[in-house]
MISELUM-480127 format. One line per field, with one value per residue (C-alpha): residue number from 1; z, y, x. Coordinates in pm, 1 decimal, padded with zeros to 6 digits. Each point is the difference from the previous one (the first is absolute). Layout:
REM MISELUM-480127
num = (NUM ...)
c3 = (Z ...)
c2 = (Y ...)
c1 = (X ...)
REM end
This chain:
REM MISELUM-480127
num = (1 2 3 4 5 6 7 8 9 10 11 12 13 14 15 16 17 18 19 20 21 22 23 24 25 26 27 28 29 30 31 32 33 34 35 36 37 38 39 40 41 42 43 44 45 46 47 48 49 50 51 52 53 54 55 56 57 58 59 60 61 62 63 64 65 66 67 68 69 70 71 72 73 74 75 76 77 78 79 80 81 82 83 84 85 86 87 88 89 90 91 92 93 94 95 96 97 98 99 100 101 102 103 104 105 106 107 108 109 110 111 112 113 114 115 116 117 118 119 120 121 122 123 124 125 126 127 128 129 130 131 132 133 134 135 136 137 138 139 140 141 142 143 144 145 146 147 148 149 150 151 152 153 154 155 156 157 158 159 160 161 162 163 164 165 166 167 168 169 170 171 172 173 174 175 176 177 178 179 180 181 182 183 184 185 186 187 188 189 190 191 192 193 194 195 196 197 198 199 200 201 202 203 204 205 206 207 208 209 210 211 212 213 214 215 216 217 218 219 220 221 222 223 224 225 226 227 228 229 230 231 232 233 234 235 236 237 238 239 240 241 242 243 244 245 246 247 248 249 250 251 252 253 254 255 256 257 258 259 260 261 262 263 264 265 266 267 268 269 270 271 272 273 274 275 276 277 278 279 280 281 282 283 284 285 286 287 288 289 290 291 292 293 294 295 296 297 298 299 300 301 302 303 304 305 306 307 308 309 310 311 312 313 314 315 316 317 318 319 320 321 322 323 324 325 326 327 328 329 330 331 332 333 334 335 336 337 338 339 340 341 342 343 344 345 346 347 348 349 350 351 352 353 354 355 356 357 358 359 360 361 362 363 364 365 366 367 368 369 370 371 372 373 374 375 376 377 378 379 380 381 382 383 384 385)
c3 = (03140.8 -00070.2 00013.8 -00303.0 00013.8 -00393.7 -00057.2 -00374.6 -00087.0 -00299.9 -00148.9 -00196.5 00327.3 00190.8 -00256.3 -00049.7 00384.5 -00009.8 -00261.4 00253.2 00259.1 -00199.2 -00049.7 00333.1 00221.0 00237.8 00075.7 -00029.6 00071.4 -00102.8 00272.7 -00140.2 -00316.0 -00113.0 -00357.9 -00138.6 -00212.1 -00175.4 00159.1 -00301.6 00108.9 00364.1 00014.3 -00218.6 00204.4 00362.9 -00140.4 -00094.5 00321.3 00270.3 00188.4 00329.3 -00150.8 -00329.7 -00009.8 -00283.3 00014.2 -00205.0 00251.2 -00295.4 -00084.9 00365.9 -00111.9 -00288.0 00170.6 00282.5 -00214.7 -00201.0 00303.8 00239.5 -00101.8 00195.3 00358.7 -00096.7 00139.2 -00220.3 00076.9 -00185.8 00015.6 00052.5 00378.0 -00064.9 -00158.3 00249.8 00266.0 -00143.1 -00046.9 00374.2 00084.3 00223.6 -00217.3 -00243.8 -00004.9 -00401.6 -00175.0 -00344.3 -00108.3 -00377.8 00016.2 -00261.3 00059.9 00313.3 00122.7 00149.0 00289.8 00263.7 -00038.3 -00020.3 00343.9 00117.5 00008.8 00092.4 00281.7 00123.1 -00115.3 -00274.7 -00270.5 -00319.7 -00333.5 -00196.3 -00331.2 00027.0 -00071.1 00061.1 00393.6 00033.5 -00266.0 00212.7 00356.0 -00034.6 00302.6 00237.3 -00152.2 00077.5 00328.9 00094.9 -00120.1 00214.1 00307.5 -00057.4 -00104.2 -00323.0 -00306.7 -00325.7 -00268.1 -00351.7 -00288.2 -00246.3 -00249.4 00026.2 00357.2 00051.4 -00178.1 00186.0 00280.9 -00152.1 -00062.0 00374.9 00122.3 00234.9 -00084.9 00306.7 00149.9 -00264.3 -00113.5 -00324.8 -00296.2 -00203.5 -00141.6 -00392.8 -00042.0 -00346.6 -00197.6 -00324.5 -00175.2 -00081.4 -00335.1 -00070.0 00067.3 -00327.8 -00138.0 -00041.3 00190.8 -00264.5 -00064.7 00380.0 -00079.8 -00205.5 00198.2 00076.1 00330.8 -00220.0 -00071.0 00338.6 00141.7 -00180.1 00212.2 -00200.6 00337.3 00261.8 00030.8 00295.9 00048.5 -00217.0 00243.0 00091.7 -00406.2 -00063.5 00280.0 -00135.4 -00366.5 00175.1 00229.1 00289.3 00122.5 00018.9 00196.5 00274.6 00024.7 00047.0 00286.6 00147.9 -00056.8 00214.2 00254.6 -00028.8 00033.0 00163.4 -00259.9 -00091.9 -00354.2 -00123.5 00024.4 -00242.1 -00318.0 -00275.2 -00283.3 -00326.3 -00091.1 -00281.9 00028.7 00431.8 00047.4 00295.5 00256.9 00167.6 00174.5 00266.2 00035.8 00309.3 00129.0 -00123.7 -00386.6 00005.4 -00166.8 00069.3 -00229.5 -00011.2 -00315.4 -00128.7 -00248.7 00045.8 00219.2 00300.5 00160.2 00141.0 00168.3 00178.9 00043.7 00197.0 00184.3 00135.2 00130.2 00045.8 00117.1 -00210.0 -00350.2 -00190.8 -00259.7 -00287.6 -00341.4 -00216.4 -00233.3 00021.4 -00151.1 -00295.7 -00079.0 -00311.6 -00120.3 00072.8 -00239.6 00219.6 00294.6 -00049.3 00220.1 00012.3 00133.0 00068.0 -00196.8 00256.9 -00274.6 -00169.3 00326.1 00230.3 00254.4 00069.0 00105.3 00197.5 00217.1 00049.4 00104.6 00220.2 00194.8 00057.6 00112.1 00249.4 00159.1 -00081.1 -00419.1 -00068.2 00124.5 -00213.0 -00304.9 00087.6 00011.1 -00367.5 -00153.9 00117.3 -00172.6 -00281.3 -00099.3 00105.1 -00258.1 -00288.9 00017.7 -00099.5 -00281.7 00230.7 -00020.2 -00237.5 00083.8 00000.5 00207.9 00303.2 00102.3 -00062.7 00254.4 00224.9 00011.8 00075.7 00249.4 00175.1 -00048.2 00161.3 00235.5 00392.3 00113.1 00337.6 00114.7 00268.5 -00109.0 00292.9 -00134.0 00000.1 -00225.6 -00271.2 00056.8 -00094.0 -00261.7 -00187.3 -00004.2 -00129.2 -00231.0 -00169.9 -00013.2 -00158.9 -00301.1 -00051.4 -00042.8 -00215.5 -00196.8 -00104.8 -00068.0 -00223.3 -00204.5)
c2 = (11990.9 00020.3 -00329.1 00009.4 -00210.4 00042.6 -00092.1 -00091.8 -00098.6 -00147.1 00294.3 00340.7 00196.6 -00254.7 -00184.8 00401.9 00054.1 -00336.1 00154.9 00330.8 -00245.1 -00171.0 00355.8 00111.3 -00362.0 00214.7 00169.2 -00258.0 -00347.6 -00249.0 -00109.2 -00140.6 -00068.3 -00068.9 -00027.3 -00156.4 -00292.8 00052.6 -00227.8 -00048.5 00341.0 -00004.5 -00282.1 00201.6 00276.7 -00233.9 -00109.5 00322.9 00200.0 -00262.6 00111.1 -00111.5 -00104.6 -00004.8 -00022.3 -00119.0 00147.2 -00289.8 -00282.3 -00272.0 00101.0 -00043.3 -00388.9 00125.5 00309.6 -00258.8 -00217.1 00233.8 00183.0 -00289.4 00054.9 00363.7 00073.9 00230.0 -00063.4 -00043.0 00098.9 00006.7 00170.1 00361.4 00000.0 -00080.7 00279.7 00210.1 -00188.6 00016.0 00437.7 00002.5 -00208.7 00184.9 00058.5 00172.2 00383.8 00052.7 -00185.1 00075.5 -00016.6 -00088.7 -00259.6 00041.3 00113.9 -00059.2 -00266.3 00250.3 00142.5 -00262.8 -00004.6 00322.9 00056.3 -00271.1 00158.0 00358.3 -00145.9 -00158.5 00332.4 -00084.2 00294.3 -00075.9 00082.1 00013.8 -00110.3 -00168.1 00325.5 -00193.4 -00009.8 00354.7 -00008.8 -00255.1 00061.2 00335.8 00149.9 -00328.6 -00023.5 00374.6 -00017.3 -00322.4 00121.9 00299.2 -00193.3 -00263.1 00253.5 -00196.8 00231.4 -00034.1 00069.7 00036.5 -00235.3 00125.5 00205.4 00278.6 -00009.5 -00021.4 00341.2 00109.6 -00039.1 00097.5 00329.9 00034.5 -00074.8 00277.1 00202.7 -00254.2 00369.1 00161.1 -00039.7 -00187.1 00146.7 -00282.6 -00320.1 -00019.9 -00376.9 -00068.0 -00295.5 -00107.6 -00070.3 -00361.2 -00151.8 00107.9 00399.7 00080.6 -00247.6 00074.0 -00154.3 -00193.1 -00125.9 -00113.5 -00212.6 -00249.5 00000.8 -00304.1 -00180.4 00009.8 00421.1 00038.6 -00172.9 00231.3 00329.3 00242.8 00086.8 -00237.1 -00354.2 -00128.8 -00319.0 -00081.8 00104.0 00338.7 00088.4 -00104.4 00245.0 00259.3 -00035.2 00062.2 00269.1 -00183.1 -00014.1 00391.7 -00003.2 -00285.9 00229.1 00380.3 -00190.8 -00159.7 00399.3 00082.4 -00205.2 00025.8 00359.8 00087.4 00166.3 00050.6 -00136.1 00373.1 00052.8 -00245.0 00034.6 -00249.1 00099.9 -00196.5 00064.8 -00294.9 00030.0 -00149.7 00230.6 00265.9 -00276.0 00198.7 00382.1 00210.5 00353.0 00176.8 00292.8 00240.4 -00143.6 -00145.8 -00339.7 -00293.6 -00251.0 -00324.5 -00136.1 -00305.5 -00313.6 -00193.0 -00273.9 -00170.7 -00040.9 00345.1 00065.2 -00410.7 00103.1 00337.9 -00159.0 -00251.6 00262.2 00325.3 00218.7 -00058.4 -00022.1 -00297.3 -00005.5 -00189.2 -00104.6 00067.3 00243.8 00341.9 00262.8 00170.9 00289.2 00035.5 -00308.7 00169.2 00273.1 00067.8 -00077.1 -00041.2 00029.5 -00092.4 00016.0 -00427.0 -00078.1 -00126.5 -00052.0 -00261.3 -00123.7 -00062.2 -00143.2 00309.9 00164.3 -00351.4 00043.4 00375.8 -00077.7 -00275.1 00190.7 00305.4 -00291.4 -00107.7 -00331.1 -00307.9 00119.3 00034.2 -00389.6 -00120.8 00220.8 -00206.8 -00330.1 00041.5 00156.9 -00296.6 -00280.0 00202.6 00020.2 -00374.7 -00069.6 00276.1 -00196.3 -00338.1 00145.6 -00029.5 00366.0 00280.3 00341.5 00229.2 -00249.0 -00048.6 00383.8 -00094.4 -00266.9 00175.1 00269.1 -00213.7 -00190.1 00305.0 00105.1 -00343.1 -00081.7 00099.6 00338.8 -00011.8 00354.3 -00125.4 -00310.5 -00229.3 -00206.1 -00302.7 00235.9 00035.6 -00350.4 -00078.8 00283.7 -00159.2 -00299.8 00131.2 00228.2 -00259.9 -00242.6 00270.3 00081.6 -00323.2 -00062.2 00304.2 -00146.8 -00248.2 00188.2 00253.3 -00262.5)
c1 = (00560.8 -00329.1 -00240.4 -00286.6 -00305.5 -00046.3 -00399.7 -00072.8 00395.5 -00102.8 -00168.2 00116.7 00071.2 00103.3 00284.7 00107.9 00024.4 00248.9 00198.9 00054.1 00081.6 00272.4 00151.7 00026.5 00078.0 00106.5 -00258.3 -00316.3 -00082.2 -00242.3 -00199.5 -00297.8 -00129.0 -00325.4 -00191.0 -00359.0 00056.5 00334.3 00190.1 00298.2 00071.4 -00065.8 00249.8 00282.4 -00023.6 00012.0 00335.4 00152.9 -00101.1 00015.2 -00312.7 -00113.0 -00368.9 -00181.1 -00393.7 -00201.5 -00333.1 -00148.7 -00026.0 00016.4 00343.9 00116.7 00121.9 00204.7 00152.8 00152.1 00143.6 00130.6 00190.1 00033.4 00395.2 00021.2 -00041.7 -00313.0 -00341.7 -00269.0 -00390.8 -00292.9 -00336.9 -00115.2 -00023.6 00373.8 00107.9 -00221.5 00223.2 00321.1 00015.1 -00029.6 00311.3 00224.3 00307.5 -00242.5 00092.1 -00170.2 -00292.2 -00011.3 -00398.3 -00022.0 -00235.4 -00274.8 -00332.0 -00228.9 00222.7 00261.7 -00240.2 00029.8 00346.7 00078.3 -00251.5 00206.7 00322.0 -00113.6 -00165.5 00396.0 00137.7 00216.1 00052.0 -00226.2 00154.0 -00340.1 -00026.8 -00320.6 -00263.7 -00313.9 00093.0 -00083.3 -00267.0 -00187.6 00058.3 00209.2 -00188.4 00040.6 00374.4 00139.6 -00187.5 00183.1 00308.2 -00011.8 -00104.8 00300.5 00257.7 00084.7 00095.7 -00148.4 00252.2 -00183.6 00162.5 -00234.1 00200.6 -00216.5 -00082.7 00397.9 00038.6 -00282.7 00186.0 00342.7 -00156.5 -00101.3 00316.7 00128.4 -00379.3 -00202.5 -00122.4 -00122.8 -00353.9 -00053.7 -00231.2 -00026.0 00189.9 00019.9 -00006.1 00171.9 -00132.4 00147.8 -00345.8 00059.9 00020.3 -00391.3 00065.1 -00071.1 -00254.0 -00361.1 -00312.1 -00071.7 00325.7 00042.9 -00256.5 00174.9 00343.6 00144.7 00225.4 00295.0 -00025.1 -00082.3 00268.5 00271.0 00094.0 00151.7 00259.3 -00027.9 00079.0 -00299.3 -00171.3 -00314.8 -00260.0 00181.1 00038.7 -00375.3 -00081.6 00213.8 -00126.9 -00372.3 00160.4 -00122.3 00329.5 -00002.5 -00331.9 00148.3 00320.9 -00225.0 -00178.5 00330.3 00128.9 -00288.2 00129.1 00355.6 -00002.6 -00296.3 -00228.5 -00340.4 -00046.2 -00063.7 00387.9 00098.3 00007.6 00085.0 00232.3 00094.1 00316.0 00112.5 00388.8 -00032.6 00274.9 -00129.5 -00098.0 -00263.7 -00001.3 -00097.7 -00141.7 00018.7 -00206.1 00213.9 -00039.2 00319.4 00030.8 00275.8 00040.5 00219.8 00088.5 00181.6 00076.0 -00319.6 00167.1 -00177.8 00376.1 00015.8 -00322.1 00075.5 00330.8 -00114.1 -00272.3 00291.6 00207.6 -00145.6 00148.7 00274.7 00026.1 00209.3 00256.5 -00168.2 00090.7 -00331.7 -00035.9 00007.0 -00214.1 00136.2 -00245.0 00156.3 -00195.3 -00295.2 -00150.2 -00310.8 -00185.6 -00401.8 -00242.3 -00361.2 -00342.5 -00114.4 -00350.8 -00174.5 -00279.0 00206.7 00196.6 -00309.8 00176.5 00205.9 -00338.3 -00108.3 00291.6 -00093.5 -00304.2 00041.5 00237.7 -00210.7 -00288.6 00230.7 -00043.4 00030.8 -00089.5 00390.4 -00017.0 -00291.2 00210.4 00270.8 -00159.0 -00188.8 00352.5 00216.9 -00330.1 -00040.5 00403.7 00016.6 -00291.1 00146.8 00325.8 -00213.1 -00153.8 -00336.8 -00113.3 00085.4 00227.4 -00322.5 -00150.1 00181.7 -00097.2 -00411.3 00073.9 00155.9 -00207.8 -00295.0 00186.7 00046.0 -00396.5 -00129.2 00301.7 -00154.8 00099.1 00217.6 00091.1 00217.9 00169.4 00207.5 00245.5 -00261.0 -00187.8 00220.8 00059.7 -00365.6 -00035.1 00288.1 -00170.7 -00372.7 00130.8 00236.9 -00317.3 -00195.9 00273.8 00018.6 -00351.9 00001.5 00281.8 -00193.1 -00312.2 00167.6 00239.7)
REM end
């Protein structure tokens, strides 16, 4: 029986993790639970799967999450250092990360540092920090298991291939609800378009970074990471129908692909038990539905901040962090109505142009890089409304 430390319960990843936990109870168990602010949810989920502790991020809902559980024999924290606290609990052998944004590093560090396995949802870990993060993973022995969809087939595809020398990754992206709509037309897009994925269901901030392709730049540089690559042998594919999850060429021009039903389930559902794959019940693909598979090349002229994450991660440093920082204000202010679609890229890449330089970030770096480069989008924000 496996004990989960499920980060982010109350989001996308983590309510669909919960639903491959209810179909295999024999094989998982809830340890911990944690979530943001949600606490109707947080508190639904504490009674179906019994766990040993819950932690609300949001110390102002601490009040309202014991009262609402003072009934069950569960413990109930609040706070980040909390959560940070909680994935290195003994009984612990899995943390899933799929907190959103920034706010999964320390936790994530957290529990590589005890050892636990990290099923990693949360992208902007190894966008951040990916150099401090694999490092400490290889000096703790704790395996990082990619969640990602893509990332997941990534790995799928290398599955029984560890020796042999990779070519390249072809990182499939759908293209977002925008792939076919001019310059001039992104201009005047609003939340609500934005907000509606043509194949995936995500959270708000994860869709607005898709529709900008952001999302595809965060996951190239967690590729890098993942799978030890120099940016130069990845390459970003649209391919609309999200059916061929991502590929890999070898040296010998031989390419492995993994394809599916877009459906988050799978790739949580590997990461949980590799090496061993699950019975399921979700869909399965019927290639008779599909006439054709397209293919092709991103506009980075229309999708800036497809080239941003480029070329941030050939800077190195601590740029991928200031990227980061700017994305995660600029999506915050989008989803207000405070800035416009074409706008969130200006700001970010002038954050990125007056941000400080660190070629050789500590963890207190990124730490304080978070924090100037957030102040300077926001400023920006402002400026540019």
């Amino acid at each position: 029986m496996r004990q989960l430390a499920i980060l982010g319960s109350t989001g996308s990843i983590g309510t669909q993790a919960l639903e491959v936990v209810c179909e295999h109870p024999d094989l998982f168990e809830v340890y911990a639970l944690t979530a943001n602010n949600n606490v109707d949810l947080l508190v639904e989920q504490a009674h179906r799967y019994l766990p040993e502790v819950v932690v609300i991020a949001n110390e102002k809902k601490y009040p309202e999450l014991k009262e609402a559980l003072e009934d069950l024999p569960v413990k109930v924290w609040a706070g980040a250092d909390a959560i940070s606290q909680v994935v290195q609990m003994e009984p612990v052998d899995m943390v899933l990360a799929a907190m959103v944004g920034y706010s999964g590093l320390h936790p994530t560090i957290s529990a590589i540092r005890a050892g636990k396995a990290i099923a990693l949802a949360n992208k902007e870990t190894l966008v951040v920090a990916g150099e401090l993060v694999t490092s400490l993973a290889k000096t703790y022995g704790a395996p990082i298991l990619p969640v990602d969809s893509e990332h997941s087939a990534i790995f799928q595809c290398l599955a029984g291939e560890w020796d042999n020398p990779v070519e390249k990754v072809l990182l499939t992206a759908s293209g977002g609800p925008f792939r076919t709509k001019t310059r001039e037309e992104l201009a005047t897009v609003t939340k609500a378009q934005a907000l509606k994925h043509p194949n995936w269901t995500m959270g708000d901030k994860v869709t607005i970074d898709s529709a900008t392709m952001m999302n595809k730049g965060f996951e190239m540089i967690e590729a890098k990471w993942l799978f030890n690559l120099a940016p130069e042998q990845i390459q970003v594919i649209v391919h609309p129908q999200s059916v061929i999850h991502s590929m890999v060429q070898f040296e010998d021009g031989a390419v492995m692909a993994q394809m599916g039903v877009p459906d988050m389930k799978l790739p949580i559902a590997y990461a949980f038990s590799y090496p061993q794959r699950l019975k399921n019940r979700t869909a399965r693909l019927d290639f008779r539905h599909y006439n054709s598979l397209t293919f092709e090349e991103p506009d980075m002229q229309r999708f800036r901040n497809l080239a941003f994450a480029f070329d941030a991660v050939r800077k190195g440093g601590n740029m991928p962090c200031i990227l980061n920082a700017a994305n995660e204000i600029v999506v915050a202010a989008f989803l207000q109505d405070r800035t416009g679609f074409l706008r969130m890229s200006d700001i970010i890449e002038e954050t990125m142009r007056k941000a400080p330089f660190i070629p050789k970030p500590s963890y207190e770096d990124y730490v304080q890089t978070d924090a100037e480069a957030r102040k300077i989008a926001a400023e920006l924000t402002i400026k540019l409304q």
